[in-house]
Residue, then its C-alpha position, 0 to 999 in steps of 0.5 A: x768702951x764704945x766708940x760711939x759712947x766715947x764720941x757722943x760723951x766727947x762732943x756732949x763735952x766740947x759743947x758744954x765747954x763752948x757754951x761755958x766760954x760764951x758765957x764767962x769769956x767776954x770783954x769785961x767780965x774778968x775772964x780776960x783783959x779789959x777791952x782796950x785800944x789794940x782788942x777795939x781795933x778789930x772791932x773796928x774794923x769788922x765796923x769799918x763803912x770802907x774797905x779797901x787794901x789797909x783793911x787786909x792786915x790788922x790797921x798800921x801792922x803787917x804782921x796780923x792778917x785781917x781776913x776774919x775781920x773783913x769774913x765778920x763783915x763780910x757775913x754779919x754786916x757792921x753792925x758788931x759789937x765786942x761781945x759778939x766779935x769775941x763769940x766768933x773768934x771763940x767758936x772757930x778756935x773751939x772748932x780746932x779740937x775736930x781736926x785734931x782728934x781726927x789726928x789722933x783717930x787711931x787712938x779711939x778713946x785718945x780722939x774722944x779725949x781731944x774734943x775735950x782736952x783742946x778747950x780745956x787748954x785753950x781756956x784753962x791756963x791765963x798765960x795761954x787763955x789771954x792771949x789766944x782768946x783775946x781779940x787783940x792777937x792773932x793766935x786763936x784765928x791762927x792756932x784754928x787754921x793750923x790744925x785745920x791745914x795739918x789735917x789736910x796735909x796728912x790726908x792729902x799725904x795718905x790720898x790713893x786717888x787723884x780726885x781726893x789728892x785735888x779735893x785735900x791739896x786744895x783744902x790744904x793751901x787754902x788753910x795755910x794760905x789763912x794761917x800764913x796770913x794771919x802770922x807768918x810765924x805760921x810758915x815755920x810751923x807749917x814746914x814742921x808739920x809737913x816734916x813729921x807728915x811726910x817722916x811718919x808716911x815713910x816709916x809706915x811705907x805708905x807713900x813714895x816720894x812724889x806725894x811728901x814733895x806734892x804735900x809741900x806744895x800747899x805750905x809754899x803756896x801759902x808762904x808766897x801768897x802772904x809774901x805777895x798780899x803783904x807788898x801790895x799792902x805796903x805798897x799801897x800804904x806808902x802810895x796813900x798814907x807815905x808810909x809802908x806800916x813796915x814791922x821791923x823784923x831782923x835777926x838779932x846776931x848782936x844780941x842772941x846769947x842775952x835773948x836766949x837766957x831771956x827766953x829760958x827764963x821766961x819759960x817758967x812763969x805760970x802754974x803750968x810752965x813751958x819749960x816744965x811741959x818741955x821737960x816732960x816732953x824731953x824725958x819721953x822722948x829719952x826713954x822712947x828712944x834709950x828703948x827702941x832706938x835700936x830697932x830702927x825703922x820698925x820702932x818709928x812705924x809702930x809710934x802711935x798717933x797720939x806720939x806723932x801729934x806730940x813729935x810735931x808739936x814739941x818741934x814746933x813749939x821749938x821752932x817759936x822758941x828760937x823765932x823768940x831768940x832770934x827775932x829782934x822785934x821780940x827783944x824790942x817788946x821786952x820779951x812780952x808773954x803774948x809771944x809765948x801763947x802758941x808755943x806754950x798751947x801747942x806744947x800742952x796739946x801734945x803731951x795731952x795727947x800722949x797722957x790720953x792715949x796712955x790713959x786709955x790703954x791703962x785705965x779699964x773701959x769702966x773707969x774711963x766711962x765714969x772719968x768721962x761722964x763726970x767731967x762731963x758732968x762737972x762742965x754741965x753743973x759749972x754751965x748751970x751755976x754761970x747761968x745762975x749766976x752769971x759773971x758780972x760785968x767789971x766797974x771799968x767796963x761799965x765806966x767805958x760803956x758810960x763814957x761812950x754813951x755820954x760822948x755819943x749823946x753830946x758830941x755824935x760822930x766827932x773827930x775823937x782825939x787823945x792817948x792811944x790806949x782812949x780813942x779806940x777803945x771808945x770809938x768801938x763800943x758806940x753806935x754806928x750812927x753816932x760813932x766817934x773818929x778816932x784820931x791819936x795824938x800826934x806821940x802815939x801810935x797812929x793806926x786810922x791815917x784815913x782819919x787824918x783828912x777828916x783833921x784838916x777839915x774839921x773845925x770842932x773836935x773832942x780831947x778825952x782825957x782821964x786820970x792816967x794821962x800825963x799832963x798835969x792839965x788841960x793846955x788852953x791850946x793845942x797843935x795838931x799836925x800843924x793846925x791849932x786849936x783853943x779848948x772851950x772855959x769848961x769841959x762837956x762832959x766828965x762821966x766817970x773815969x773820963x773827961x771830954x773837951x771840946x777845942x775849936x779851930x783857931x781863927x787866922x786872927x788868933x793864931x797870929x798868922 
C-alpha cells in the first residue's frame, strides 16, 4: 500500500468526518446536550461588547481559560451565534488528528489511520463526545493543544540544529501555555509526555541530556504562566467584584479510600468502558514485558511508535485518574462523568494506535486498501443521507429560539432575572442589539457581576419562569439584592415552556421606607 494513497484515503476520511460533524453535532439537534446556561456562557462572552481580565477565564470560574473565546472574537467579531461558536470548537479539535498521526509517522499506514480514527473517538462514543465537544467544557480546546505541544516537545527533543530547537521550543511553550491555560490538569499530562519523550529519545541514543532538561523547559514555562495570569485574574476579581471566583481545589486525605472505590466504579459505565480499555492496556503491557523485558534496553529502543503513543497515553490518563481520587472539588461534584472525557479519550487514542499499526503489519496491503476506501466510502454515504436528511431540530431548542425572540420583541435590552439554568441561556441565543442582561437570582450562581451595577439602576426588569422553577408562584413582590420590586396583575408574554413578568421598582412610599 502506497503511502501517498494512504495519506490521500486518510485526509479524503478526516474531511468527510469533519463535514458529517458540522452537520449533526450542533446545539439542538440531539447529537449533543441541549444548549443551556453553562454552554451559553461561552457564547456570551465570544459576544461580550468589553473585555477586560474577568473575560480571561470562563466567567466566575478559574479552572477553564477563556483564550478561544476572546481569538473567536478576536477574529470573527461578536456577532456569534452557537452554531457557529460550536463550528470552531469543532474544527480546531479535529485539526489534533495531524499532530498525532505525525506521532505515529514511523507506522506509515498507523499515520494514515490516525486522521481517521481521532474523530472517530472524538465523536463516537456519548460519554467522551458530550463532554469534549460540548462548548460548556473545556476538554476539546484542551485535548487540541495537548497534542499540538506533545508534537512540539518530541521534535524539539530529535532538533539537530540550534535554529529549529528555537523555532520548535517556542512552538512548544506556546501550545502548553494554551493547554495550561485552559486546565491546569494539562501540567500533569504535559509532565507525562515530557517523560515518555525524553525515556524514548534515550533508548534510541538520540539525545543527551541536555536536550531532555531543555524539553522540560516549555512545560514549566506554561505551568507558571497560567500560575501568574490566574493571581491577576482573582486579584482583579477581589478588587472589582469583592470576590476572588477562587475554585476550591484541595487534596481530599480525609476521603481518598471512599473516592477510590468511586472512581473505579465509575470506570465501567458506557459500551466502551475505561476500565475495560484500561485492561486491554494492562494485559499489553504484561506480555510486552513477560516477552522482552529481559532484553533491556535493546527491547525499549525497538518499541514502535504506535507503542510510545499508547505508553504516554495509558500513563496520562492514570494520572487524571488519580487527579479524580484525590482532588476534593471532583467528590463535591459527585464524581460527574465530564471529569472522565479526557482520560477516557486518551486512553482510546492510544490503544487505537496500537490496534492500527498491528492491523497493518498483519493485514495484506490489499486488504488494507479496501478497509480504507470502504470506510471512506461509508462516511461519504452517511455525509449524502445527513445532507438529505439533515437532523432536525429538538422541540425544546425551538421552544428557546421562540422564547428569546418574543422577549427580544417585548422588552429589548432588559435586565434579564430568574434560575440560572433560564438567563443564560436566553440571553445568548438574542440578537446584539436587542440582547437581554442576565442577572441570576440572588440563590444561584452569579457569573455577570458586571450585570449588577446595571440592578441598582434600572427601574424595570424581567423575571423568567418556566414549569421546573420551584416556587409554586409568581410572588406580588420581590427582594433583589436590597431593592424591591412589585410585578405587574399579568405577565407579558407566556411563549411555550416560558413565562416573563415584568417587576417595577417600588416607590419609597410603598416600600414603606
Amino acid at each position: 500500500m502506497k503511502r501517498s494513497f494512504a495519506e490521500l484515503l486518510a485526509l479524503l476520511g478526516w474531511a468527510l468526518s469533519l463535514a458529517l460533524a458540522l452537520l449533526c453535532l450542533q446545539p439542538g439537534l440531539g447529537g449533543l446536550p441541549p444548549l443551556n446556561s453553562d454552554s451559553a456562557v461561552p457564547l456570551l462572552m465570544a459576544q461580550a461588547e468589553r473585555v477586560d481580565l474577568f473575560h480571561a477565564y470562563y466567567w466566575g470560574q478559574d479552572r477553564f481559560g477563556a483564550w478561544p473565546f476572546l481569538l473567536a472574537r478576536l477574529v470573527g467579531g461578536r456577532d456569534w451565534s452557537a452554531g457557529g461558536l460550536q463550528a470552531v470548537l469543532l474544527v480546531v479539535t479535529w485539526t489534533a488528528a495531524f499532530p498525532l498521526s505525525r506521532l505515529v509517522r514511523a507506522s506509515a499506514s498507523a499515520a494514515a489511520g490516525m486522521l481517521v480514527v481521532v474523530p472517530l473517538a472524538l465523536a463516537g462514543p456519548a460519554e467522551v463526545r458530550n463532554h469534549v465537544l460540548e462548548l460548556a467544557q473545556p476538554y476539546g480546546w484542551q485535548f487540541t493543544m495537548l497534542a499540538w505541544g506533545w508534537w512540539s516537545l518530541r521534535r524539539l527533543l530529535e532538533a539537530d540544529e540550534r535554529r529549529a530547537r528555537v523555532g520548535w521550543g517556542v512552538a512548544a511553550t506556546l501550545a502548553a501555555s494554551l493547554a495550561c491555560w485552559v486546565s491546569t490538569s494539562s501540567i500533569p499530562i504535559l509532565a507525562v509526555v515530557w517523560g515518555v519523550e525524553s525515556l524514548r529519545v534515550r533508548v534510541r541514543g538520540h539525545a543527551g541530556w541536555r536536550p531532555r532538561v531543555t524539553a522540560a523547559v516549555p512545560v514549566l514555562l506554561g505551568g507558571v504562566f497560567e500560575r501568574q495570569l490566574r493571581r491577576l485574574y482573582h486579584r482583579y476579581g477581589s478588587r472589582t467584584y469583592g470576590t476572588t471566583f477562587r475554585t476550591k481545589v484541595e487534596l481530599d486525605w480525609g476521603h481518598l479510600w471512599d473516592n477510590a472505590g468511586k472512581v473505579l466504579a465509575s470506570l465501567w459505565s458506557g459500551p466502551v468502558p475505561q476500565g475495560g480499555l484500561l485492561l486491554v492496556g494492562f494485559g499489553l503491557a504484561g506480555t510486552w514485558l513477560v516477552r522482552h523485558a529481559r532484553r533491556g534496553r535493546a527491547a525499549w529502543a525497538e518499541l514502535s511508535e504506535p507503542a510510545w503513543m499508547a505508553l504516554a497515553c495509558g500513563l496520562a490518563a492514570l494520572a487524571q485518574l488519580a487527579l479524580l481520587v484525590a482532588v476534593e472539588h471532583v467528590r463535591v461534584n459527585l464524581f460527574a462523568p465530564r471529569y472522565f472525557a479526557l482520560a477516557h479519550l486518551m486512553l482510546l487514542v492510544g490503544l487505537c494506535s496500537l490496534l492500527l499499526h498491528h492491523l497493518a503489519r498483519w493485514l495484506p496491503a490489499r486488504a488494507l486498501r479496501v478497509t480504507g476506501a470502504s470506510g471512506v466510502t461509508a462516511m461519504g454515504v452517511a455525509l449524502a443521507w445527513s445532507w438529505a436528511h439533515p437532523p432536525r431540530v429538538q422541540e425544546q431548542h425551538e421552544q428557546l429560539l421562540d422564547a428569546a425572540q418574543t422577549l427580544a420583541r417585548m422588552a429589548p435590552g432588559t435586565l434579564l432575572v430568574g434560575g440560572y439554568w433560564n438567563v443564560y441561556r436566553l440571553a445568548a441565543v438574542q440578537p446584539l442589539e436587542v440582547q437581554a442582561k442576565p442577572v441570576p437570582a440572588p440563590n444561584y450562581a452569579q457569573r455577570s457581576p458586571f450585570h449588577m451595577a446595571e440592578l441598582a439602576r434600572t427601574r424595570t426588569l424581567v423575571w423568567v419562569r418556566t414549569p421546573d422553577d420551584d416556587e409554586a408562584g409568581e410572588p406580588q413582590e420581590r427582594e433583589l439584592h436590597g431593592l424591591r420590586f412589585v410585578r405587574d396583575p399579568a405577565p407579558i408574554a407566556q411563549p411555550s415552556g416560558f413565562t416573563f413578568w415584568r417587576y417595577t421598582r417600588a416607590s419609597p412610599h410603598e416600600t414603606g421606607s
